[in-house]
C-alpha positions as CSV (number, residue, x, y, z in Angstrom):
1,X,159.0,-24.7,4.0
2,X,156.2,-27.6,2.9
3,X,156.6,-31.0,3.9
4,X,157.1,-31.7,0.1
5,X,160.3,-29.5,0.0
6,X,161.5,-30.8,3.1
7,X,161.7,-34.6,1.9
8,X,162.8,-33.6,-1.5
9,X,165.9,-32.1,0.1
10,X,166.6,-34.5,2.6
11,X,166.4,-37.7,-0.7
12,X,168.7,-34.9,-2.3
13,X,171.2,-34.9,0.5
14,X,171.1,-38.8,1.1
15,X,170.9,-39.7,-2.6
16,X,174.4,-38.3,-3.2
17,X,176.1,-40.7,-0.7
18,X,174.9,-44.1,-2.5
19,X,178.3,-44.5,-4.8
20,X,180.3,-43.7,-1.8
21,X,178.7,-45.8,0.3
22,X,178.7,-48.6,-2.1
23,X,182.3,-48.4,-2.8
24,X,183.2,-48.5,1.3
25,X,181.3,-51.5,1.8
26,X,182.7,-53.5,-1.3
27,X,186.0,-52.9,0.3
28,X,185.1,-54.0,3.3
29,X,183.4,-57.3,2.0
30,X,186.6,-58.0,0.5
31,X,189.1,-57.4,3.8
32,X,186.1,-59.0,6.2
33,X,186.5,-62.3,3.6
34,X,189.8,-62.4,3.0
35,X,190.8,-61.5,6.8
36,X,188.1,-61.7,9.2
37,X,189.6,-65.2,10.6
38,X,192.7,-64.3,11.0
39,X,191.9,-61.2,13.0
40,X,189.3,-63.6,15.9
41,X,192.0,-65.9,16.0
42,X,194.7,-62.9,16.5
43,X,192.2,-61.4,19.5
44,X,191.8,-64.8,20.9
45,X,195.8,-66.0,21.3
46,X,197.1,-62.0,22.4
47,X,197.1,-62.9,25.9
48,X,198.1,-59.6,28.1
49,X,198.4,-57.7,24.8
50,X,194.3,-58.3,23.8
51,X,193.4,-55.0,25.2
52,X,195.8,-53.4,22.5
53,X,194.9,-55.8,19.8
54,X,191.3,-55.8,20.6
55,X,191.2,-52.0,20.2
56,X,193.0,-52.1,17.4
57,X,190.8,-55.0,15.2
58,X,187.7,-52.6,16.9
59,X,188.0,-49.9,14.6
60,X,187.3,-51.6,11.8
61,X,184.2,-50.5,10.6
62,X,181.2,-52.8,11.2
63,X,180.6,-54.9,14.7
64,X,181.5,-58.2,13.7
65,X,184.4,-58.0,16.0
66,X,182.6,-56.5,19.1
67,X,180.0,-59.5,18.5
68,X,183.2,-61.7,18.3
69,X,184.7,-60.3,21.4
70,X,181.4,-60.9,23.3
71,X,181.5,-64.7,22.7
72,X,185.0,-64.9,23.6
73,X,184.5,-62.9,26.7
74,X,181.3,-65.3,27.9
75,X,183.7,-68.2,27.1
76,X,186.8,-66.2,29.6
77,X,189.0,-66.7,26.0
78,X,189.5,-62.8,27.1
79,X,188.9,-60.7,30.4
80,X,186.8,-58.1,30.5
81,X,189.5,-55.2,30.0
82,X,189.5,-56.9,25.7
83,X,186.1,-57.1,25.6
84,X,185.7,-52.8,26.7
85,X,188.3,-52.3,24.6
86,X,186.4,-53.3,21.7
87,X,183.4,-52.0,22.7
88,X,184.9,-48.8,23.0
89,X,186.6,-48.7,19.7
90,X,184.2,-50.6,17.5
91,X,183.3,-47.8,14.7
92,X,180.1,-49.4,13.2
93,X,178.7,-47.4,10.4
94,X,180.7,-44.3,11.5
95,X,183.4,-44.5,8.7
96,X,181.6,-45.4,5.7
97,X,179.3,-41.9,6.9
98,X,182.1,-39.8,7.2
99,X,183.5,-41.4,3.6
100,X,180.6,-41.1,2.0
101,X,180.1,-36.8,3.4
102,X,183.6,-36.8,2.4
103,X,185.2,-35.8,5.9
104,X,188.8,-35.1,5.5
105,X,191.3,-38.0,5.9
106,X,193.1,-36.4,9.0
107,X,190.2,-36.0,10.9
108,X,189.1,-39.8,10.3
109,X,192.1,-40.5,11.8
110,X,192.1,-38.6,14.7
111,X,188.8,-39.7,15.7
112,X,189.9,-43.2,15.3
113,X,193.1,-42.6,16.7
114,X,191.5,-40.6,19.8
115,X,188.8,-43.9,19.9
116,X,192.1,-46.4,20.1
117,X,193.9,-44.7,22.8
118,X,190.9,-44.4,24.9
119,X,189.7,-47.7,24.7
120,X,193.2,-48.9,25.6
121,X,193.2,-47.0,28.5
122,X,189.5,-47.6,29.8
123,X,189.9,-51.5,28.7
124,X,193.4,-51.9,31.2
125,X,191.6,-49.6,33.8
126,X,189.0,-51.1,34.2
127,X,189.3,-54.7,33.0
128,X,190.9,-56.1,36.0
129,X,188.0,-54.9,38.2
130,X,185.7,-55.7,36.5
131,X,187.3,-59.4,36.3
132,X,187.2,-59.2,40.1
133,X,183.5,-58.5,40.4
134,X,182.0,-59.9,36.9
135,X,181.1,-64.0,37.5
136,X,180.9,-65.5,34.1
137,X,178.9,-68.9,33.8
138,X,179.3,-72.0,31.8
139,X,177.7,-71.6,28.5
140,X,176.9,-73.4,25.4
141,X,180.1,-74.8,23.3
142,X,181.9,-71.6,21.4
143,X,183.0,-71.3,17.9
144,X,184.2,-68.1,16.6
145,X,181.9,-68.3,13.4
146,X,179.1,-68.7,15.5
147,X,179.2,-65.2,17.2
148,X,180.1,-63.8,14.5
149,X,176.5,-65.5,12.8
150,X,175.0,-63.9,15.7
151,X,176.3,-60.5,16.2
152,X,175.9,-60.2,12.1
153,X,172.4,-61.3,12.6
154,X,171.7,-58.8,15.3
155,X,173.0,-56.4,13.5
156,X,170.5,-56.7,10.8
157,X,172.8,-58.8,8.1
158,X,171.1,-61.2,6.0
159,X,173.8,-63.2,4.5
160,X,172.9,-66.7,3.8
161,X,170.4,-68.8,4.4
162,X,170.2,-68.9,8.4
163,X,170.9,-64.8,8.0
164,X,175.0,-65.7,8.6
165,X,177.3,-63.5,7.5
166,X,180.6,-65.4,8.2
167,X,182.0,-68.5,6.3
168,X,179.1,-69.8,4.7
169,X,178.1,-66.9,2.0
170,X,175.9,-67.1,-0.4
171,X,175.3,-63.9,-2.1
172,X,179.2,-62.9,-2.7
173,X,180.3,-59.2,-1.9
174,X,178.9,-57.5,-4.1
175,X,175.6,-58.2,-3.3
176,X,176.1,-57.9,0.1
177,X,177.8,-54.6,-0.4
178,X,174.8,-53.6,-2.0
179,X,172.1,-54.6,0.3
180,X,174.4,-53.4,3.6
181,X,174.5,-50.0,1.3
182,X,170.7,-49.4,0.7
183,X,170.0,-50.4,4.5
184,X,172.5,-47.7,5.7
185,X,170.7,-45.3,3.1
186,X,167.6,-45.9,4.7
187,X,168.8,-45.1,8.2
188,X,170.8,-42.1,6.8
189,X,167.5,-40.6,4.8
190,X,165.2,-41.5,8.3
191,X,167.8,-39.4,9.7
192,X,168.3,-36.9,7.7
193,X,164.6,-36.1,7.7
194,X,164.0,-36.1,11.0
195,X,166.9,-33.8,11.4
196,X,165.3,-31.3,8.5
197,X,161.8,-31.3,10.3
198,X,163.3,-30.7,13.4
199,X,165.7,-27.6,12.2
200,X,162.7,-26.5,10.2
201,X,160.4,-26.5,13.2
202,X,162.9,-25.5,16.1
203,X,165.9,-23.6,14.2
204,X,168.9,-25.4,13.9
205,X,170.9,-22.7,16.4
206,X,168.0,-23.4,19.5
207,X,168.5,-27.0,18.4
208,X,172.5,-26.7,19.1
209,X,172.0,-24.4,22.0
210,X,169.7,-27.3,23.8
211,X,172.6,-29.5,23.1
212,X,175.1,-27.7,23.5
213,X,174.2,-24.7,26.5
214,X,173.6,-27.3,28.4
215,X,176.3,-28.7,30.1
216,X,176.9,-32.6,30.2
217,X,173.4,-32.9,28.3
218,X,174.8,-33.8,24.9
219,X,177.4,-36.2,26.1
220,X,174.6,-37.9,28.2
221,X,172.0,-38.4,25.1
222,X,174.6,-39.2,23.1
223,X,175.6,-42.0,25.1
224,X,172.1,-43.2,25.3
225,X,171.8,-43.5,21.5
226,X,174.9,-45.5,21.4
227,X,173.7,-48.0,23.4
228,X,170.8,-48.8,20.7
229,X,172.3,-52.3,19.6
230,X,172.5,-52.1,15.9
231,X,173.9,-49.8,13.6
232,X,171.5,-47.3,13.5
233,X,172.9,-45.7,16.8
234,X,176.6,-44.6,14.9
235,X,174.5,-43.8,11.8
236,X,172.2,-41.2,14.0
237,X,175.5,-39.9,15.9
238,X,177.7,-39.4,13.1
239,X,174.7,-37.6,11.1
240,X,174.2,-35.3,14.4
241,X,177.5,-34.2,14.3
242,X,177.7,-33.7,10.5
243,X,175.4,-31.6,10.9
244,X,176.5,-29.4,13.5
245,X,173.8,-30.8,16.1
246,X,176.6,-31.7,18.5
247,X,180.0,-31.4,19.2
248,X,183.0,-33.6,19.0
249,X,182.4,-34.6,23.0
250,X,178.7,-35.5,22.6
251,X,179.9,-37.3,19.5
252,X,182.5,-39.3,21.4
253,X,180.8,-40.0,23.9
254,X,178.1,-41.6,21.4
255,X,180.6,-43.1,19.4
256,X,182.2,-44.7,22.3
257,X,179.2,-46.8,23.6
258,X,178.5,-47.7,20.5
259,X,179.0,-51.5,20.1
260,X,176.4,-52.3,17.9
261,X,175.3,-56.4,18.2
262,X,178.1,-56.9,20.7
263,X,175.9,-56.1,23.5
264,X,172.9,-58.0,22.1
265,X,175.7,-61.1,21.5
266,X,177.0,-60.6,25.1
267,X,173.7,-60.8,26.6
268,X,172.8,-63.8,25.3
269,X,176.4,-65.7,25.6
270,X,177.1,-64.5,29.4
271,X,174.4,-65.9,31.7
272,X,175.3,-63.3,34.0
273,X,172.9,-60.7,33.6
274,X,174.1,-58.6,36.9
275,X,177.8,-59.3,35.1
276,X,176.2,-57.8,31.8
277,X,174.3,-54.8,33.4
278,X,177.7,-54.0,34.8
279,X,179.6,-54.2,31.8
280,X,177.0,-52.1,30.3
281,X,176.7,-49.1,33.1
282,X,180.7,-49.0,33.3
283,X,180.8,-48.6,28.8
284,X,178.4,-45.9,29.4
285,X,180.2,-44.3,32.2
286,X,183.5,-44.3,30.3
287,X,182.0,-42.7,26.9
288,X,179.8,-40.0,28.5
289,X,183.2,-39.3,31.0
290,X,185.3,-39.2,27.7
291,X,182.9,-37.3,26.0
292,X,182.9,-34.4,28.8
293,X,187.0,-34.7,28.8
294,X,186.4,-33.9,25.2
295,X,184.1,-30.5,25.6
296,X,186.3,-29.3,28.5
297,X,189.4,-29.9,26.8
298,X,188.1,-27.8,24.2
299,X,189.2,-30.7,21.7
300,X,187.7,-30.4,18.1
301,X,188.1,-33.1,15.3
């Protein structure tokens, strides 16, 4: 197949997402403005219950919250076991992608309803230890809208004129639906080419087999993708298992340590870096040890 054909097809397959795309993002413009407030003050005043509620306001797509929850954590406004939990059930780009391929309702919420209930569990696990062994030092003054300015920076945003994508907007939703839609094109059509040359070259079955064959190999990749702090890591995964590269463990496992800006936002809040590191090595350890539960199990979403 000639180059030519190869990129043709892949702007073919991307193309078709754009009104989809659009559409999810407009929406969530709207709930981020109208809401986004209410939910950091909600996370920051649940007390015992923030694991729950954090892993709750986690699966709303975008970071903005896992960036929140990383200032509030570096502040001790929450323990450790809220921040994971957020972490951990932070979907990023993953829902507009499955939206715009048009992936059945039920299994949306499954995934999201399998990412809730593990990120409860692994956040109230784990939290209290890590609380034990994490030292958290004094840092600058927080304000809510100031980690969120940061993780939405991180992230790649550029709302505003000091790239802030909370309070102080400038552009209005629609425009930054629009611009947050033709950067997640971008990542989907670098994906989706890369993916075509690969198939082309390798054969999309030896490609699966490599993956898949392999036991604990796809949860472990996966994991390392997710750990790419910006959205293009749940874009990649959820385009890998679209497209039948992995399986609903290795995709778990990525979508699990997938925070997006939260980790850039907590290392830059926490002046612990030993504290960080750890957080970081324990998310990764829960999603890959997820992820294999998942293949075992035999679970398919």
């Amino acid at each position: 197949m000639p180059m030519a054909h190869i990129l043709i097809h892949s702007l073919e397959d991307s193309i078709v997402l754009l009104p989809f795309l659009f559409g999810t993002y407009l929406v969530i413009e709207i709930l981020e403005t109208a809401a986004g407030e209410h939910a950091k003050k909600l996370i920051s005043g649940a007390g015992r219950g923030s694991v729950a509620v954090g892993a709750a306001l986690g699966i709303v797509p975008q970071c903005g919250f896992s960036a929140v929850a990383a200032g509030f954590y570096s502040k001790e406004i929450i323990g450790a076991g809220a921040l994971l939990a957020v972490f951990m059930s932070t979907s990023d780009e993953m829902l507009p992608v499955f939206i715009a391929a048009k992936v059945p309702l039920h299994t949306m919420l499954e995934i999201l309803g399998a990412k809730f209930v593990m990120a409860v569990i692994s956040g109230a696990l784990a939290g209290p230890v890590l609380d034990r062994v994490c030292v958290r030092r004094p840092a600058k003054p927080f304000h809510s809208e100031e980690a969120g300015c940061r993780g939405e920076q991180g992230h790649g945003h550029d709302h505003g004129e000091k790239g802030c994508g909370c309070s102080n907007r400038h552009h209005g939703v629609i425009i930054d639906a629009a611009a947050h839609t033709v950067k997640v094109f971008i990542f989907i059509f670098a994906v989706t080419l890369i993916l075509n040359v690969i198939i082309h070259t390798v054969g999309q079955d030896a490609l699966g087999s490599i993956l898949g064959d392999i036991p604990v190999l796809g949860e472990l990749l996966a994991g390392l993708i997710g750990l790419i702090p910006n959205c293009a890591a749940s874009v990649i995964i959820s385009q890998l298992y679209l497209d039948g590269v992995i399986g609903a463990g290795a995709m778990m496992s990525g979508l699990l340590v997938s925070a997006g800006a939260g980790v850039l936002v907590l290392f830059e809040e926490n002046r612990s870096p030993k504290s960080n590191v750890l957080i970081l090595a324990v998310l990764y350890g829960l999603g890959v040890a997820w992820g294999i539960l998942i293949e075992i199990s035999g679970i398919v979403f």
